[in-house]
C-alpha positions as CSV (number, residue, x, y, z in Angstrom):
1,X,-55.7,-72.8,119.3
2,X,-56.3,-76.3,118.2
3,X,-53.7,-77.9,117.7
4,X,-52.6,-81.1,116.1
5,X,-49.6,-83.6,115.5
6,X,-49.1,-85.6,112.2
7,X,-46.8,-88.3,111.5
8,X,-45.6,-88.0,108.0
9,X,-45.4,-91.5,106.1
10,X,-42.3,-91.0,104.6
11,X,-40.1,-91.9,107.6
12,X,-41.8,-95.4,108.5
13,X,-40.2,-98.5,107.8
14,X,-41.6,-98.7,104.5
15,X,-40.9,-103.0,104.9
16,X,-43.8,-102.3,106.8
17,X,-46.0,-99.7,105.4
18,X,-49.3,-101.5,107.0
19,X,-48.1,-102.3,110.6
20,X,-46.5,-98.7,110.7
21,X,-49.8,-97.3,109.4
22,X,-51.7,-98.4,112.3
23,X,-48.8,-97.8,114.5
24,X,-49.0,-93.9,113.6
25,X,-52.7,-94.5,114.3
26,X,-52.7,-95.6,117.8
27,X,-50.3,-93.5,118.8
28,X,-52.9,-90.7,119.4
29,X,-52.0,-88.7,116.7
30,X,-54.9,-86.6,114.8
31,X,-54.1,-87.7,110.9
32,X,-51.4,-89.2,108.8
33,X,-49.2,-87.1,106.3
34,X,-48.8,-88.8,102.6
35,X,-45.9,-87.3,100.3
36,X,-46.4,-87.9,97.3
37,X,-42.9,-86.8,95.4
38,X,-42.7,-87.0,91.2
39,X,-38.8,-87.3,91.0
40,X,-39.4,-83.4,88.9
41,X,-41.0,-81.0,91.3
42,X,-38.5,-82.7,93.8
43,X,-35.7,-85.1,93.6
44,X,-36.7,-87.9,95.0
45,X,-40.2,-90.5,93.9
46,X,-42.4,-91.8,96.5
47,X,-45.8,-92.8,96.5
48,X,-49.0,-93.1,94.3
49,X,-52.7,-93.3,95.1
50,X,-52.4,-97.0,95.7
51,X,-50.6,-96.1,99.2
52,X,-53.3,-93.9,100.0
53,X,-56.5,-96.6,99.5
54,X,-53.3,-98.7,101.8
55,X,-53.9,-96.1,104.3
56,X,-58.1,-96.0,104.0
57,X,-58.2,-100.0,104.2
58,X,-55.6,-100.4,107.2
59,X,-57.1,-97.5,109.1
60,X,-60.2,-96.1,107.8
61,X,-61.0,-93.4,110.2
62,X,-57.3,-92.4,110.1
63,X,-57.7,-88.7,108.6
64,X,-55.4,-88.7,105.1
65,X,-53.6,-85.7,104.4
66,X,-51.7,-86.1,101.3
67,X,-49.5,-83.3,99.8
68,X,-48.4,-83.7,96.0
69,X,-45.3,-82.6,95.5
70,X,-45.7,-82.5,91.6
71,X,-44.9,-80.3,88.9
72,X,-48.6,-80.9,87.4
73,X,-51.1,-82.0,90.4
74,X,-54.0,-80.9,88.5
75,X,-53.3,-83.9,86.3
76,X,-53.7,-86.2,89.7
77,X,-56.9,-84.7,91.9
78,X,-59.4,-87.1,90.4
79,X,-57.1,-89.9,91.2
80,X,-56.1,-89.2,94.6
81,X,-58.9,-88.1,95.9
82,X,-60.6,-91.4,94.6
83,X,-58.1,-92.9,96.4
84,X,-59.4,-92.0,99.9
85,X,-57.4,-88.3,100.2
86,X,-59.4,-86.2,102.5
87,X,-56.8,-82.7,102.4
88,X,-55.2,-82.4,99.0
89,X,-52.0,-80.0,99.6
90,X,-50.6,-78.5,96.1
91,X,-48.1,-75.9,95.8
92,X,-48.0,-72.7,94.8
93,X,-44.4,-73.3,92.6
94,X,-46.8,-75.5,90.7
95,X,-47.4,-75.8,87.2
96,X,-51.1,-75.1,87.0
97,X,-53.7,-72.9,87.6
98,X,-54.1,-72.3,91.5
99,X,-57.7,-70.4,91.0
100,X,-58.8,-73.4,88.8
101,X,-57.4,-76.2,90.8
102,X,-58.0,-76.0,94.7
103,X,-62.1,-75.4,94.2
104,X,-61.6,-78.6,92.2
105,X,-60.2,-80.2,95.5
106,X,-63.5,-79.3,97.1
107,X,-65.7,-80.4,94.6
108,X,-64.0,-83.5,94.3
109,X,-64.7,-83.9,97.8
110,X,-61.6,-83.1,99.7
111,X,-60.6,-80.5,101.9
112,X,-58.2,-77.5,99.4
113,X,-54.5,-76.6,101.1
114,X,-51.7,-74.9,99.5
115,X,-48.0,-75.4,100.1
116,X,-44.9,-72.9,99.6
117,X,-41.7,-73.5,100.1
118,X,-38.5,-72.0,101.8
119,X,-37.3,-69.5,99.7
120,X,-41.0,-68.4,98.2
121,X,-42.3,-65.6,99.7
122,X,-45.3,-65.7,102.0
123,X,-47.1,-63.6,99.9
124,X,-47.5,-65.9,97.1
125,X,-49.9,-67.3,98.7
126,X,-52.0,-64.5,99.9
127,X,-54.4,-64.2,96.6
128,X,-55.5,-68.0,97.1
129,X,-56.3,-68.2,100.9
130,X,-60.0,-67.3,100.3
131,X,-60.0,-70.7,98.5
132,X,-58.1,-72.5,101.0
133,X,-58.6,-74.0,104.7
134,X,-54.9,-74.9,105.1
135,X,-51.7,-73.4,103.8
136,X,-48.7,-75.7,104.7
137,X,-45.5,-73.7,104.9
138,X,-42.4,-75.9,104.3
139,X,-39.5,-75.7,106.7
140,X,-37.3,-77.5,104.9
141,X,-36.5,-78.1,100.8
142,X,-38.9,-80.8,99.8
143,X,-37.7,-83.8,98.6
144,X,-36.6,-85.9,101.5
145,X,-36.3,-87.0,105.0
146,X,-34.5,-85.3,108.1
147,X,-33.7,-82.3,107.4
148,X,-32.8,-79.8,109.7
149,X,-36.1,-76.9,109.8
150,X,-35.1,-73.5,108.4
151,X,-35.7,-70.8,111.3
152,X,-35.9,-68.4,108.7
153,X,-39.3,-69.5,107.5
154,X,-40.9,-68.3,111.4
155,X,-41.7,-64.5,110.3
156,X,-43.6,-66.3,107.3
157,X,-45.7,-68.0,109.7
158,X,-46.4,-65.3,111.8
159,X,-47.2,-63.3,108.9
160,X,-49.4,-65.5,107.5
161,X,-50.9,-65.7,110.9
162,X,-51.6,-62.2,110.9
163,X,-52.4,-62.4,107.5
164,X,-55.6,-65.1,108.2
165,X,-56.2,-65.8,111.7
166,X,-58.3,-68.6,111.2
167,X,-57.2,-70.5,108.6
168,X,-54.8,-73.8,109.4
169,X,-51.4,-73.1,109.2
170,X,-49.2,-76.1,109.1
171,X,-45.4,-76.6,109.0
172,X,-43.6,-79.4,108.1
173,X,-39.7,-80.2,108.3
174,X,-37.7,-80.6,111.0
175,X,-40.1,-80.9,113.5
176,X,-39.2,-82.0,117.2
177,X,-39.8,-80.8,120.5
178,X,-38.0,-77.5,120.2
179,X,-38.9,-76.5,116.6
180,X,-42.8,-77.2,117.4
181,X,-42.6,-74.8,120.5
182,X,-40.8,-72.3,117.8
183,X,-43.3,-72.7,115.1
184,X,-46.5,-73.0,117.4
185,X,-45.3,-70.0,119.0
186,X,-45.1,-67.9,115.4
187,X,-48.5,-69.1,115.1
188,X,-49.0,-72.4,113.6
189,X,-51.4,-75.3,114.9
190,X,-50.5,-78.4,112.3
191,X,-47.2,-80.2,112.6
192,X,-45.7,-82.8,110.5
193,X,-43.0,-84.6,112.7
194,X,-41.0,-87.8,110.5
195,X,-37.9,-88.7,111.8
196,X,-39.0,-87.4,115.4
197,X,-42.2,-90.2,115.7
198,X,-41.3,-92.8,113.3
199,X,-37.9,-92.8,115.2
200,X,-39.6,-94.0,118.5
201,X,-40.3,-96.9,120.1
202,X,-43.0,-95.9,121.5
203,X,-44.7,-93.3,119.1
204,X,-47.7,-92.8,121.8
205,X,-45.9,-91.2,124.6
206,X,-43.8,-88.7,121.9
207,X,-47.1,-87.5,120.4
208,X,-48.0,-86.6,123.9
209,X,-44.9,-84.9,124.6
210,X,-45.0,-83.0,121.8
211,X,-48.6,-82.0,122.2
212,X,-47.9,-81.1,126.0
213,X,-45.0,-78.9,124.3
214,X,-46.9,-77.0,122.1
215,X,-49.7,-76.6,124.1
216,X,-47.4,-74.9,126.7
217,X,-47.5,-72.2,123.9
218,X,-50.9,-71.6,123.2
């Protein structure tokens, strides 16, 4: 299973939002994760479509995952994906029409994902994964930082898994070396590790680690 390791944007030191960007890109790691919080979907406000044309000017072949955390993303496609986004993540708890929306992520030129949340069920998802290459299953509440990963969201994963054996499953939340082996091991091949690589000196040789870790479980 392919797997691959991307450091979320939120946890750099945000003083230094450029140098950090490039930091997270020589470290060896296969894209960059962009949050992108409204302060209504999810108590807290982070970035617009400005940071992401940050992230396509300081590291143009950086891959740009960006996940809106929004109570209306349909309102911000256009915009994000002008922006440079390459995956557009929206959730399912969202305020729009899912069947409408993520084939206008891939007409706008950008690769459809959806996103659930702890306490939604896994099969919320189910009736969109024909229109989806990703689903990103959160591990923890959305909304900020360091969290500790919810174990009870694994038998979603491996559902899923079972579920649609090829498409991308992601997690994100709490991620370090022994919640990758745990979520890897459920069945999912994208992680989005904050706190756990921004939080390193030396963000190279923890991507490796962590790779080496989960691909012990493949």
């Amino acid at each position: 299973m392919d797997i691959q390791i991307l450091p979320s944007l939120l946890a750099a030191d945000h003083g230094m939002l450029a140098a950090e960007i490039s930091r997270a890109f020589r470290s060896g790691a296969d894209a960059l994760h962009i949050d992108v919080m409204d302060a209504h979907f999810v108590p807290n406000l982070s970035y617009g479509p400005d940071v992401v044309s940050l992230c396509r000017r300081v590291e143009p072949s950086f891959y740009r995952h960006v996940h809106l955390m929004m109570t209306r993303p349909d309102l911000y496609l256009k915009v994000f994906a002008d922006a440079g986004a390459q995956t557009i993540q929206i959730h399912v708890e969202a305020d729009c029409d899912l069947h409408v929306e993520l084939p206008r992520i891939r007409e706008l030129g950008a690769r459809p994902a959806i996103v659930l949340n702890p306490e939604t069920p896994i099969e919320a998802v189910f009736p969109y994964l024909a229109m989806c290459d990703e689903v990103l299953v959160m591990t923890v509440h959305p909304g900020y930082g360091g969290q500790t990963f919810v174990t009870d969201c694994l038998p979603k994963i491996a559902a899923l898994r079972a579920r649609a054996p090829r498409i991308d499953i992601m997690v994100d939340g709490g991620i370090n070396a022994s919640t990758a082996l745990d979520a890897v091991r459920a069945g999912a091949n994208r992680l989005v590790a904050g706190s756990f690589l921004f939080g390193q000196a030396d963000m190279a040789s923890a991507v490796s680690s962590l790779r080496a870790v989960c691909a012990s479980a493949c």
